[in-house]
N, C-alpha and C positions, 0 to 999 in steps of 0.2 A: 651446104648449110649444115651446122654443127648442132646436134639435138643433147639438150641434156640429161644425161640416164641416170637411174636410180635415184631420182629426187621425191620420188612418190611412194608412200608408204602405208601401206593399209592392216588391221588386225582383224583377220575372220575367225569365228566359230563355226565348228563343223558340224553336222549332227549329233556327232556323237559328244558334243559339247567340249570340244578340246580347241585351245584358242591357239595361234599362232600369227605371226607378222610375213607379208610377203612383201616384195619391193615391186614397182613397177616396172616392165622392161618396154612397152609397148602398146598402144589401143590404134585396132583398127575397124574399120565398118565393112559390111561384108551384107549384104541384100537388107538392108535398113536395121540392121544389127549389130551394136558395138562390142567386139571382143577384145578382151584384157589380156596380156601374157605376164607372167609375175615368176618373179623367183624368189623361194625362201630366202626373208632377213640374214639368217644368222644361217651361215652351212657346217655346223660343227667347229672344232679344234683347231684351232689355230698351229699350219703345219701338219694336219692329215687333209689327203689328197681325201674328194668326197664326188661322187658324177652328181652333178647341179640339174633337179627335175624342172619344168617348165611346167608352169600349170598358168592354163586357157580357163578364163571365164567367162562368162559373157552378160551382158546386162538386159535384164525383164524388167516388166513393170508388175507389181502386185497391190492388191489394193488401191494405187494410184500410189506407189512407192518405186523408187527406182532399187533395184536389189543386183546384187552380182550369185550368178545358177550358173551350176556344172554343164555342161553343153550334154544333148539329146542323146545322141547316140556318137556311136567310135566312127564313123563315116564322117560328122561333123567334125570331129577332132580333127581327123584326117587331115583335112582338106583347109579348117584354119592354123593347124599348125604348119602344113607346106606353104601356107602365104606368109604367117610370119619368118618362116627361114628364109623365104626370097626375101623379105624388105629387111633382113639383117645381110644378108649378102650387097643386096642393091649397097646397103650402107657400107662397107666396108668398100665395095669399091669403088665408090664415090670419092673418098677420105683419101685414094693415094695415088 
């Protein structure tokens, strides 16, 4: 089955009140908790080489609001970013 990527596109603000666009690359669930994986819209210059950051978010509820939060600690990073690099491999090898 062929998924299609990068059709999703979101614009956060950070704290520090600076906006930018990430695309979506992936959401997965992981102990009743949905995580996002995103990479920045725009990667610079058209024609410079640039290494592409992966940013994990994940989704809370506040107020009775769904909101997307930095995950807890580096342990949790850890551990959903090694899941989504398996189900980017799975996918690839699925495809050939």
């Amino acid at each position: 089955m062929k998924k299609d990527i990068g059709s999703d596109f979101i614009s956060i603000t950070d704290e520090e009140g600076n906006e930018f666009e990430l695309e979506l690359l992936d959401v997965l669930e992981k102990d009743d908790i949905f995580y996002h994986a995103f990479i920045p819209a725009s990667t610079g210059k058209e024609g410079e080489e640039e290494d592409i950051e992966i940013v994990i978010l994940k989704t809370v509820e506040e107020d009775g609001e769904e909101l997307l939060a930095t995950l807890d600690s580096e342990e949790e990073l850890t551990e959903v970013y090694e899941l989504f690099i398996e189900r980017l491999f799975e996918d690839g090898d699925e495809e050939t």
